[in-house]
C-alpha positions as CSV (number, residue, x, y, z in Angstrom):
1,X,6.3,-21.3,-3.9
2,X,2.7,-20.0,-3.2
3,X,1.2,-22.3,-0.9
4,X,-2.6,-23.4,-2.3
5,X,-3.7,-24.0,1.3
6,X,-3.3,-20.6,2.6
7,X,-5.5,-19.4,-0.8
8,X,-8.4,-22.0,0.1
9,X,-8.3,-21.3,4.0
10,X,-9.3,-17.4,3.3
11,X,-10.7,-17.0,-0.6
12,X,-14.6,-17.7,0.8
13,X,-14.1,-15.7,4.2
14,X,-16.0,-12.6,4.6
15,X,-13.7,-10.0,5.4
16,X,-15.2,-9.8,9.6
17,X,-14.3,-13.2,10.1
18,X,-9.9,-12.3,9.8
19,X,-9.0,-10.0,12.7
20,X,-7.0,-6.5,11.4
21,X,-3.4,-8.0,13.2
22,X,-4.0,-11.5,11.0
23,X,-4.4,-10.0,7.5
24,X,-1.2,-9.4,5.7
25,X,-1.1,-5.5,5.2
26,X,0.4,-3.5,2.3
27,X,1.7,0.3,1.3
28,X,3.8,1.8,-1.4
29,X,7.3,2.2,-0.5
30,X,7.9,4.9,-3.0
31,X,6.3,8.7,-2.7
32,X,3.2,9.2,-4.2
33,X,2.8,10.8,-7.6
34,X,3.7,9.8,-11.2
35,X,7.1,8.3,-11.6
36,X,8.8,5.3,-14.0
37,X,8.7,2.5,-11.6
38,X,6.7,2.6,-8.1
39,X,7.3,-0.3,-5.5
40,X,4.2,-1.7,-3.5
41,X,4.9,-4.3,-0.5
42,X,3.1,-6.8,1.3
43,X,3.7,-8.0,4.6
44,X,2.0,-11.1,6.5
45,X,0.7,-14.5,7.0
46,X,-1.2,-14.3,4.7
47,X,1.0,-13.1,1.5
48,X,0.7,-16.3,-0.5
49,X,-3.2,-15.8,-0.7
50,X,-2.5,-12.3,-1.9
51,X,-0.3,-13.8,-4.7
52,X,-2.6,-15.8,-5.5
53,X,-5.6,-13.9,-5.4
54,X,-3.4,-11.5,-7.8
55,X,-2.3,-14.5,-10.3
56,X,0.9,-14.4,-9.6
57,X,1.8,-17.6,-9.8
58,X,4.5,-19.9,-8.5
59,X,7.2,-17.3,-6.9
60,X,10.5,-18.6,-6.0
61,X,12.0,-16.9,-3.1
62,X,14.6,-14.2,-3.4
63,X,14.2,-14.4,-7.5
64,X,12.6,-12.1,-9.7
65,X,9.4,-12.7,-11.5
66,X,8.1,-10.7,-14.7
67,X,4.5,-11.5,-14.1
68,X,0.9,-9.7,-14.9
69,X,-1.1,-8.3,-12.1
70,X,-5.0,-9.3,-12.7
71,X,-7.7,-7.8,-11.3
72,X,-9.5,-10.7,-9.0
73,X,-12.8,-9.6,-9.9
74,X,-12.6,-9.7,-13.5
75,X,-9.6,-11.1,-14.5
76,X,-8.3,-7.8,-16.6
77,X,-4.7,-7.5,-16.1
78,X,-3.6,-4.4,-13.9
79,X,0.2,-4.1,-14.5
80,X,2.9,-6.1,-15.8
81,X,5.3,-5.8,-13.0
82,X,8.8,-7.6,-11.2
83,X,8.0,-9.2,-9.0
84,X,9.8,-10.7,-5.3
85,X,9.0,-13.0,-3.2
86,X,10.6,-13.2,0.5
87,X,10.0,-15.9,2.6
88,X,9.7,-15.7,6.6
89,X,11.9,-15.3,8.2
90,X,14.5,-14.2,5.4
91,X,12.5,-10.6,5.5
92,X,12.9,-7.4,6.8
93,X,9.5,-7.9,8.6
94,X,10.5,-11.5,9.3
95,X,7.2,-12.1,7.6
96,X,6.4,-13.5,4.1
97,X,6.9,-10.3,2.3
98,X,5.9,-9.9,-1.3
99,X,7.5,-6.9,-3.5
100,X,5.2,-5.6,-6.3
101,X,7.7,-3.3,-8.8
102,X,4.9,-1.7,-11.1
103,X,4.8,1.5,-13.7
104,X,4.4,4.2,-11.4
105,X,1.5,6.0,-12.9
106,X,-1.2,6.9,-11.2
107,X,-3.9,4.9,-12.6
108,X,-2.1,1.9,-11.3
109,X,-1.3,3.1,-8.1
110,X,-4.8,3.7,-7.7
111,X,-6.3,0.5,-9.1
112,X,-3.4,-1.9,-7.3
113,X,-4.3,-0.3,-4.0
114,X,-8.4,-0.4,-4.4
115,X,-7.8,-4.4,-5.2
116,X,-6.1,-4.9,-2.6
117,X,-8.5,-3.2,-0.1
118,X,-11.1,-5.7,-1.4
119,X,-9.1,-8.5,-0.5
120,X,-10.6,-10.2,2.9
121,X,-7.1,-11.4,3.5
122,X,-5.2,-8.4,2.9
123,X,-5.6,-4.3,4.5
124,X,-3.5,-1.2,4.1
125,X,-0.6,-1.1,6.7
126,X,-0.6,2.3,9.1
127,X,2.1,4.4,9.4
128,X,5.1,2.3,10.5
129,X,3.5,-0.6,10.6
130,X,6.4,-2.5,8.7
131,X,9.2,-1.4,10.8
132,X,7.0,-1.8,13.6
133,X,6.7,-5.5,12.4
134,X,10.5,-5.8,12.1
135,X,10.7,-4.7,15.7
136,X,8.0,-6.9,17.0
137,X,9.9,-10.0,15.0
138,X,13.2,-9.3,16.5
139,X,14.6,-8.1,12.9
140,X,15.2,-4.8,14.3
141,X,16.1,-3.3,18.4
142,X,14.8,-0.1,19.0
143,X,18.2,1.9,18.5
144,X,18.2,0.0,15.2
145,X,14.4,1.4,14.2
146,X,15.7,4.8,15.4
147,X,18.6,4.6,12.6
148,X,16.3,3.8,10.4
149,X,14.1,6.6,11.1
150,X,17.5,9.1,10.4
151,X,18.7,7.1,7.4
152,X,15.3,8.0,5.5
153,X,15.4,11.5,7.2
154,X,19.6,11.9,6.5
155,X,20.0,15.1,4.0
156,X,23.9,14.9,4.3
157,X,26.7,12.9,4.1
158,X,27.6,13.0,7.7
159,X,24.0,12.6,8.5
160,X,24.4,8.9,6.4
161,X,26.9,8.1,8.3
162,X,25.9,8.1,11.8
163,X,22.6,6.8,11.3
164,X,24.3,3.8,8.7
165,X,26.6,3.1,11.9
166,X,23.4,2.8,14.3
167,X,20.7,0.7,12.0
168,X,23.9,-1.7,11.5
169,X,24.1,-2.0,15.7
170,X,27.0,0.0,16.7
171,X,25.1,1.6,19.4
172,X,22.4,-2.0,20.4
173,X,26.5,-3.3,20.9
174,X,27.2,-0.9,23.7
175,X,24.5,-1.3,25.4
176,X,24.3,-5.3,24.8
177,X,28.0,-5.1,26.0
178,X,26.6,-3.4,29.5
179,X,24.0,-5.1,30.4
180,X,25.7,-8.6,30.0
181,X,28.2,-6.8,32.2
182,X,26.1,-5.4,34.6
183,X,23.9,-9.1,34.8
184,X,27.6,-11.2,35.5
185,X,27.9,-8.5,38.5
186,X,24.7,-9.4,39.5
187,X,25.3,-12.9,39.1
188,X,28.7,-12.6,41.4
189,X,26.2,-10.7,44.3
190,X,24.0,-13.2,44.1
191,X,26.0,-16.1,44.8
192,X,27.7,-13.9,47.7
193,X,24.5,-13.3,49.5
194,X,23.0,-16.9,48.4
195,X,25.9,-18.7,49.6
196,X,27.8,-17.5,52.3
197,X,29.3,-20.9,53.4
198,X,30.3,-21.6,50.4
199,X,34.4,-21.3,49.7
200,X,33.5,-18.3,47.3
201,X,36.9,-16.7,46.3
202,X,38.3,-13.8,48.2
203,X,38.3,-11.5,45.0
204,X,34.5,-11.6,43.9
205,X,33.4,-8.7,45.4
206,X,36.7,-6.3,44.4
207,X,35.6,-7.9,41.0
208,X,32.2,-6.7,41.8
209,X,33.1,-3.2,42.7
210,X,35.4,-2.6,39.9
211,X,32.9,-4.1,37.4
212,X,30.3,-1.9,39.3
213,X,32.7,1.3,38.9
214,X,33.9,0.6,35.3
215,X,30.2,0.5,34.1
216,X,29.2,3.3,36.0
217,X,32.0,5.2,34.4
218,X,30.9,4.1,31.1
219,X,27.4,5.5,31.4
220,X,28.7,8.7,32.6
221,X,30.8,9.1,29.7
222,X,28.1,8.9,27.5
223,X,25.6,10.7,29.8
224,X,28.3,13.6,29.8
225,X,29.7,13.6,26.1
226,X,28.6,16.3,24.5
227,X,25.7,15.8,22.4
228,X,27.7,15.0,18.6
229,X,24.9,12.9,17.1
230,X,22.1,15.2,18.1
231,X,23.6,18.1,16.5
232,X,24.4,16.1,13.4
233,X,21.3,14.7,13.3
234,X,19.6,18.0,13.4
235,X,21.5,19.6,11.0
């Protein structure tokens, strides 16, 4: 649903008085140039105002809306487009995130994006900026963003592949699986040093040197493999 409040709290601000980092931001997802359909997103706090501001009207999350775009100013329609609606945190930023499926001609593009530059609430996101989001909102680890980066980039089919099997956390598991290894063998040294009248088991600290040698064995394995994915990646 759009929320009215978050339309009154912004519609008579001047545009200095909402910090960058507060307004919602927004960028084409699709590559610029003519094409049938071109998809426009919108990320932030501040999304329902957007909607709003765009007469949109009552979204429903996760369903799709046929709806006009109109121009705030003068309240000509811009676009009939599909429109979605993604609630935080059910988003890939973890923000309200609004989806904007338009005609992909340029004279829209153009139009959609100069609106939306007007808009005190609302600014055009920098390079990134969305994943970085995702990141920031704990959507997405680093070696998640990185399979990202070579699922957009992949040009073959093995290419995919790998970088499918690291956005969907193959690698974050090994190295979640580590360090929750490494901190119970920190943990066990701990109490040894901590509590050295206590009846502590005889066998902590061979448990503590074989957990110390299996997971230095582990990082040498991948330290010393050779270098599959980076050739793959590169082609």
């Amino acid at each position: 649903m759009i929320h009215d409040g978050a339309e009154n709290s912004v519609s008579n601000s001047p545009e200095a008085d909402i910090p960058d980092h507060a307004r919602a931001i927004f960028a084409w997802a699709t590559p610029p140039g003519r094409s049938g359909v071109a998809v426009l997103r919108i990320s932030g706090a501040y999304v329902p105002a957007c909607a709003a501001a765009l007469g949109l009207g009552a979204l429903t999350p996760r369903h799709a809306h046929l709806r006009q775009i109109i121009d705030p100013d003068n309240v000509a329609p811009l676009d009939q487009a599909l429109v979605l609606y993604f609630k935080a945190p059910h988003s890939f930023t973890g923000e309200d995130v609004l989806e904007l499926h338009t005609h992909g001609s340029l004279a829209v593009r153009h139009q959609l994006t100069s609106v939306l530059s007007a808009l005190p609430m609302c600014r055009a996101a920098e390079p990134g900026e969305f994943t970085r989001q995702a990141f920031t909102n704990g959507k997405l680890d680093l070696a998640q963003v990185e399979g990202l980066a070579d699922v957009i980039d992949a040009q073959s089919a093995r290419q995919l592949a790998q970088a499918q099997e690291q956005l969907h956390g193959s690698l974050s598991a090994f190295y979640e699986g580590l360090r929750h290894d490494i901190v119970r063998t920190l943990a066990f040294i701990e109490a040894y040093i901590d509590f050295p009248d206590e009846e502590i088991p005889d066998d902590v600290m061979h448990t503590v040197r074989t957990s110390v040698t299996e997971a230095q064995d582990r990082i040498q394995r991948v330290l010393q493999a050779p270098n599959t994915g980076e050739k793959i990646r590169e082609g």
